[in-house]
C-alpha positions in Angstrom: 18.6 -8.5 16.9 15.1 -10.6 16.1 13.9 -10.2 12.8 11.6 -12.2 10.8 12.8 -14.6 7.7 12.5 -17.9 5.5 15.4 -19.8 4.4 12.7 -21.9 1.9 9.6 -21.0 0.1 6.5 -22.4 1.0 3.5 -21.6 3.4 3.1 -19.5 6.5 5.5 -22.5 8.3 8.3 -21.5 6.4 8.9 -17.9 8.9 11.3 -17.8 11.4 12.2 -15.5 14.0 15.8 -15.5 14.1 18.5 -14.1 15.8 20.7 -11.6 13.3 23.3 -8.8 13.3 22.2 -5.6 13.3 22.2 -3.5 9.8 23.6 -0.1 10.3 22.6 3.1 7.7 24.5 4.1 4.8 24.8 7.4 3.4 21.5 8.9 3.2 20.2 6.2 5.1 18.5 6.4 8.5 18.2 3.3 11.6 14.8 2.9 13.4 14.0 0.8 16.6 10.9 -0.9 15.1 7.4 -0.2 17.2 5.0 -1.7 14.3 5.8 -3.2 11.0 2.8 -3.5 7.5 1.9 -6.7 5.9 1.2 -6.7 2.9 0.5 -9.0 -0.5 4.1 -8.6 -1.5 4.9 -10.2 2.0 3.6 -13.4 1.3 4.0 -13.7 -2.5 7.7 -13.3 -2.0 7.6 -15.9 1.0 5.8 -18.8 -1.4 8.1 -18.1 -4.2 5.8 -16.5 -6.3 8.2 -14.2 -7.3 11.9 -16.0 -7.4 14.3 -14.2 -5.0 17.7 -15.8 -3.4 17.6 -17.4 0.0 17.5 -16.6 3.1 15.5 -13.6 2.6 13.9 -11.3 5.0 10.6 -10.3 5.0 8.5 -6.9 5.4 8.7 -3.9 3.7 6.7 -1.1 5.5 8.1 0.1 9.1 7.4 2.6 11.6 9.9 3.7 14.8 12.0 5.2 16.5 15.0 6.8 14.9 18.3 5.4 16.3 20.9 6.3 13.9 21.9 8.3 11.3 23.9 8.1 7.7 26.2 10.4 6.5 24.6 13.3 4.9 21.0 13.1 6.4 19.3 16.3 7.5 16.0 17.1 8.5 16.1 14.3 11.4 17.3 13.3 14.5 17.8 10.5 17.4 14.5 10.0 19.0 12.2 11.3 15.9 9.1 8.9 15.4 9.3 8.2 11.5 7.3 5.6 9.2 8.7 4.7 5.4 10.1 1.6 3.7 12.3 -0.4 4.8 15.6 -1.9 2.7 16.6 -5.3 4.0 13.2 -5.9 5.8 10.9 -4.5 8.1 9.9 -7.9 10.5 13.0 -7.1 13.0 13.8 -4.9 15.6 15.6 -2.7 13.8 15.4 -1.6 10.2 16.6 1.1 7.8 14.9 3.5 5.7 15.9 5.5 2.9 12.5 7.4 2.6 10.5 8.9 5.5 8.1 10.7 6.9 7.5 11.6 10.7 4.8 9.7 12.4 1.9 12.1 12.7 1.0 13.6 15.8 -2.6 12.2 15.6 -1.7 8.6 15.0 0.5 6.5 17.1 2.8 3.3 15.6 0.2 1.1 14.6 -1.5 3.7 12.4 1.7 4.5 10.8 2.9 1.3 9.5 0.3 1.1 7.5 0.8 3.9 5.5 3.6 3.6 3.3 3.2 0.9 0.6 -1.2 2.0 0.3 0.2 5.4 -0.2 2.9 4.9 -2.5 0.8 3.0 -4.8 -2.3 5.2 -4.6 -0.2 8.2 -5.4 2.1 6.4 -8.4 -1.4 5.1 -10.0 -3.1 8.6 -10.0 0.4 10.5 -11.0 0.5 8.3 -14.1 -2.5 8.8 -15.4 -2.6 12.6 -14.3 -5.8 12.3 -11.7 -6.9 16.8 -11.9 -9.8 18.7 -10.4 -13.1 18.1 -11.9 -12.2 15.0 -13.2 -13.9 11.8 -12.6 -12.2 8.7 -11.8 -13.0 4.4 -11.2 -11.7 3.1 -8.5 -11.7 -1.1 -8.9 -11.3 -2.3 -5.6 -11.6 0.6 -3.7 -12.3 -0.5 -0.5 -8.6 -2.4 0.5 -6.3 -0.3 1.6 -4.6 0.8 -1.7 -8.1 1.1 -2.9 -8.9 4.0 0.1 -6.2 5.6 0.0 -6.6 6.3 -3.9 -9.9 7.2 -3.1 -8.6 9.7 -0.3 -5.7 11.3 -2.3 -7.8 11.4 -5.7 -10.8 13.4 -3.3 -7.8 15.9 -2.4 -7.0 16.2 -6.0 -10.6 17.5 -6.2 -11.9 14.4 -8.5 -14.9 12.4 -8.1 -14.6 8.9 -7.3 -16.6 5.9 -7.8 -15.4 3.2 -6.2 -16.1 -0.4 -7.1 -16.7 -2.7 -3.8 -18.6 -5.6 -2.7 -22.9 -4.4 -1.5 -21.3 -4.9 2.2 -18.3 -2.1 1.8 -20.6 0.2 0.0 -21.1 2.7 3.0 -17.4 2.4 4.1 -16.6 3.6 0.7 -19.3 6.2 1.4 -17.8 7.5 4.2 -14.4 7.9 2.5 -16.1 10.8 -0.1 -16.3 7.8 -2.9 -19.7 6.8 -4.9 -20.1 2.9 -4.2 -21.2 0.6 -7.3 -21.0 -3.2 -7.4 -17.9 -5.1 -9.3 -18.4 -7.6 -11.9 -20.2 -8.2 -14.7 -22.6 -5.0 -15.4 -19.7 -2.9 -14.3 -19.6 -0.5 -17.6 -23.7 -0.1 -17.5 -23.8 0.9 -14.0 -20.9 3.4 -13.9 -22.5 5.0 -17.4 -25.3 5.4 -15.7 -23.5 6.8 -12.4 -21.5 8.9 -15.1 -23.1 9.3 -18.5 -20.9 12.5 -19.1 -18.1 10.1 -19.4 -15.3 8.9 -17.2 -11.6 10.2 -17.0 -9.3 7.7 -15.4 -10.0 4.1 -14.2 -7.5 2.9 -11.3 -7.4 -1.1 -11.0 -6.5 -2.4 -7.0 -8.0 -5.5 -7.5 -7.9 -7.1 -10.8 -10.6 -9.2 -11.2 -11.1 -8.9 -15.4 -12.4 -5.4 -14.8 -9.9 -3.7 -17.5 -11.6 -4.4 -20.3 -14.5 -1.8 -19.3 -12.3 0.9 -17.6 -10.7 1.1 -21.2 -14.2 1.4 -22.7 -15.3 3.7 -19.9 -12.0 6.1 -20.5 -11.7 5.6 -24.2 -8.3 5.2 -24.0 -5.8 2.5 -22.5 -3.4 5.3 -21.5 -6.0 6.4 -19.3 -6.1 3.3 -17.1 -4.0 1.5 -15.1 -4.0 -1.4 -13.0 -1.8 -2.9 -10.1 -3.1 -6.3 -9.8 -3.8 -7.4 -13.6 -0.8 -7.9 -15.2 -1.9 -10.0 -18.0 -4.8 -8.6 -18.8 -3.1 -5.1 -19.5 -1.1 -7.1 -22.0 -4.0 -8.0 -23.3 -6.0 -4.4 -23.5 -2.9 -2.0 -23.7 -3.8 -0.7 -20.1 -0.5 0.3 -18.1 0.5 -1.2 -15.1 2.7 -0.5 -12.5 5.2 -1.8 -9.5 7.7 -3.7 -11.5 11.5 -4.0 -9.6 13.4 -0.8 -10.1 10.6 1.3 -11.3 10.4 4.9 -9.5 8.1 4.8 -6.7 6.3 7.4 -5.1 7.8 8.0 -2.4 6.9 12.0 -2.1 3.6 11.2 -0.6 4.5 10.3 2.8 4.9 13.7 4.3 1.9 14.7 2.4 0.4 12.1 3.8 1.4 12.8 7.6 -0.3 16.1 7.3 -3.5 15.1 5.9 -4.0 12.6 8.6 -3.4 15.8 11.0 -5.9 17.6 9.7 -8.9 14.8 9.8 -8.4 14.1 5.7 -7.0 11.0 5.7 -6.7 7.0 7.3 -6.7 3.9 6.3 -8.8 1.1 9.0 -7.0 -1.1 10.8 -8.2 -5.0 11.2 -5.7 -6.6 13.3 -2.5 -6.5 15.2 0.0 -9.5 16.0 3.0 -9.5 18.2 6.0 -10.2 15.3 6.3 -13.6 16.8 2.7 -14.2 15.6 3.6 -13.2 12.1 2.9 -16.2 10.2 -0.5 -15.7 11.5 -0.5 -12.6 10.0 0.4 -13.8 6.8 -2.1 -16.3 6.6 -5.0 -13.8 7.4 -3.6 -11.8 4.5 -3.2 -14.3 2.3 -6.6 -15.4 2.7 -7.8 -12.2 1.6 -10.4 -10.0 2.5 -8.5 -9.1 5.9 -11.2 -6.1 6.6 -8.4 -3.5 6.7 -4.9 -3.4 7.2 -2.3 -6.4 9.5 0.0 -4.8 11.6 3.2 -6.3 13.7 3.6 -5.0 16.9 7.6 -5.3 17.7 8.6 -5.1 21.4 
């Protein structure tokens, strides 16, 4: 089979598209033909070496497909169901297994559903930490990347109110989504106690940025923030954060997800597509930042 991979670290140059054998599903694992495969931040922090890792190495971690095979002692899915989850072994190939899943809503195609797991996953495992309830209000930093609407999204459903911290130019996306837009940056504790003077109940970091410091004022409490992107600053504040190796992930939302996005609650924008032989492309874009939305593969 094709599947993406780097045999060095180093830029976008270092991704090959190689020819491999073909992984088949352990117990409790399922196969997938790959339609569309996520890129995400992980993607190319692995690839430069950011984060250590032996060599060769796949790349990808987000998948959606067609179901091909099945490991001893699945139920609930057959040969021929569209499903999207994370991958184990990598995602950039024509064929990948999944150990979690969800099937692909009826309302979205491939595409749309590639994008979903890792934004999901993370929105949910931030607001499950922290306990995000009805009535409560919650601060979104960086809430208008993908992880940052689909917090917003799943808090909303939760029945909290969100303000959402974005540049002036994503204020009305983050409108749109059912979030209250405010600038990020210096300033940031004045303007959300004036957006909330009756306090604030959980602050959510997507971004980083050096905006812990005032979500632990805002909250009064470090336990009641937590941050994916600021590692050393919530060393420095007491903050949590979250997405270390071999922590529990939150994997439950995916078919939660699936039926929100049937009933008109919930999506997450997508900014560009690349054939998987265009994937250092891909990776590039990301790693510039910014992207505009999410950067799907297309695998034929």
């Amino acid at each position: 089979m094709r599947a993406a991979r780097f045999s060095r670290f180093g830029g976008p140059e270092v991704l090959e598209i190689a020819e491999l054998d073909e992984p088949h599903p352990g117990p409790g694992q399922i196969r997938v033909s790959v339609r569309a495969v996520g890129i995400n931040p992980i993607d190319w922090k692995l690839r430069s070496g950011l984060m250590g890792g032996d060599l060769p190495r796949r790349t990808g971690i987000e998948a959606a497909g067609v179901v091909d095979e099945l490991g001893e002692g699945v139920r609930g899915v057959a040969v021929g169901d569209a499903v999207f989850g994370p991958t184990v072994g990598g995602a950039a190939a024509q064929l990948a297994l999944l150990a979690h899943w969800a099937k692909v809503p009826r309302s979205l195609d491939f595409v749309g559903a590639a994008a979903l797991p890792v934004a999901a996953e993370t929105a949910a495992r931030m607001l499950d930490l922290v306990g995000v309830a009805e009535g409560q209000t919650v601060v979104v930093n960086g809430a208008s990347g993908s992880v940052g609407l689909a917090t917003v999204q799943l808090a909303r459903e939760r029945g909290a109110r969100v303000i959402g911290t974005a540049s002036p130019s994503n204020h009305e996306l983050l409108r749109s989504f059912g979030a209250e837009p405010t600038a990020y940056g210096e300033g940031l504790l004045e303007r959300v106690r004036a957006l909330a003077p009756g306090g604030v109940d959980a602050g959510l970091d997507a971004a980083g940025g050096g905006a812990l410091p005032a979500l632990v004022q805002l909250t009064g409490s470090p336990d009641r923030v937590v941050t994916i992107a600021d590692f050393q600053g919530a060393a420095q504040t007491g903050a949590r954060s979250t997405g270390g190796p071999g922590e529990p992930r939150a994997w439950h939302i995916l078919p939660e997800v699936a039926r929100l996005i049937d009933a008109g609650r919930f999506r997450l924008p997508i900014a560009r597509t690349f054939p998987l032989e265009r994937i250092a492309d891909a990776h590039r874009l990301s790693e510039g930042g910014h992207p505009g939305g999410k950067l799907v593969l297309t695998v034929g």
